[in-house]
N, C-alpha and C positions, 0 to 999 in steps of 0.2 A: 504494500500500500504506500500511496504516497507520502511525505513525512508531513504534508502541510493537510491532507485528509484528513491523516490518522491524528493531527491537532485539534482540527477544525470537529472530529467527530468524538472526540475523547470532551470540547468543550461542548456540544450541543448536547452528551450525555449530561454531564452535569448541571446545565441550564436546565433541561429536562425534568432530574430530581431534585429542584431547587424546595417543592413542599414534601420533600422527604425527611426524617430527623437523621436520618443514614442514607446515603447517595446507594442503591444498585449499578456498579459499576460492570458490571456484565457484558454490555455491550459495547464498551471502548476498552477491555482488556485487554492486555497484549497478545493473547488468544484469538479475541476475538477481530483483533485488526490484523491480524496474520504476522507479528513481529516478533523481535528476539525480548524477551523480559528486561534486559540492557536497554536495550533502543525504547522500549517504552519510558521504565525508567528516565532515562534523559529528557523524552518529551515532557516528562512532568517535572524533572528537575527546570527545564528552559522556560516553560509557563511558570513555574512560582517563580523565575529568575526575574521573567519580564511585567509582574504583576498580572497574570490573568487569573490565579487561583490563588486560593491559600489555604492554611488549616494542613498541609502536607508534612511530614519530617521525611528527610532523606538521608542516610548513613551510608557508611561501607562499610563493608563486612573484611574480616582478617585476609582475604581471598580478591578483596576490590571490588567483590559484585556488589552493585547498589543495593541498598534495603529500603523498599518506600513504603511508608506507613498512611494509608490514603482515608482511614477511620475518618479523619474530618475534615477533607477535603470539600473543597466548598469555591462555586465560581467567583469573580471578583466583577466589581463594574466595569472593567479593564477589559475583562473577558466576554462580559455581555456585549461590550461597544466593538473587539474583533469579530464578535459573528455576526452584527447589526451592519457590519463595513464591509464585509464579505459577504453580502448578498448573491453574489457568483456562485459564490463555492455552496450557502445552501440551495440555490435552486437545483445545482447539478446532484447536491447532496439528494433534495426530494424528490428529481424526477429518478435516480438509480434506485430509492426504495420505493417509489411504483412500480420500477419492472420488475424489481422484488419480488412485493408483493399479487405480480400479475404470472408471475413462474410459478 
């Protein structure tokens, strides 16, 4: 997946679960965006870098692999206003989950 997708759909998950008191992150998992646990990781390390989330902790472990604690992870008004500005990338976003869900 793309790396600006797999941002752009990791933020509209949590826009999503904004009246949630716990985000279901299920669908922007690194699973579920087809990526390495690392590469996700980073995506959420470069969003809390540039203000579009917070509530995240991120560690390394003895080994360097990231450790991301996403319990209260939570979008930021930062993050609302990137996917308000990127209006492009949702429409492409909504019209691949109408073929979606028309397969």
């Amino acid at each position: 997946m793309d790396n600006f997708k797999a941002v752009y759909k990791i933020l509209t998950t949590l826009e999503q679960e904004m009246d949630s008191a716990k985000p279901d992150l299920t669908a922007a998992s690194a699973d579920a965006l087809c990526v390495s646990n690392e590469r996700w990781a980073k995506y959420i390390e470069m969003m809390y870098d540039v203000g579009y989330i917070k509530g995240v902790t991120i560690k390394r472990n003895i080994c360097g692999d990231a450790v991301v604690d996403t319990t209260n992870m939570r979008i930021t008004l930062k993050g609302l206003e990137y996917l308000q500005e990127n209006s492009i990338m949702r429409r492409i976003y909504n019209a691949a989950h109408s073929i979606a869900e028309i397969i």
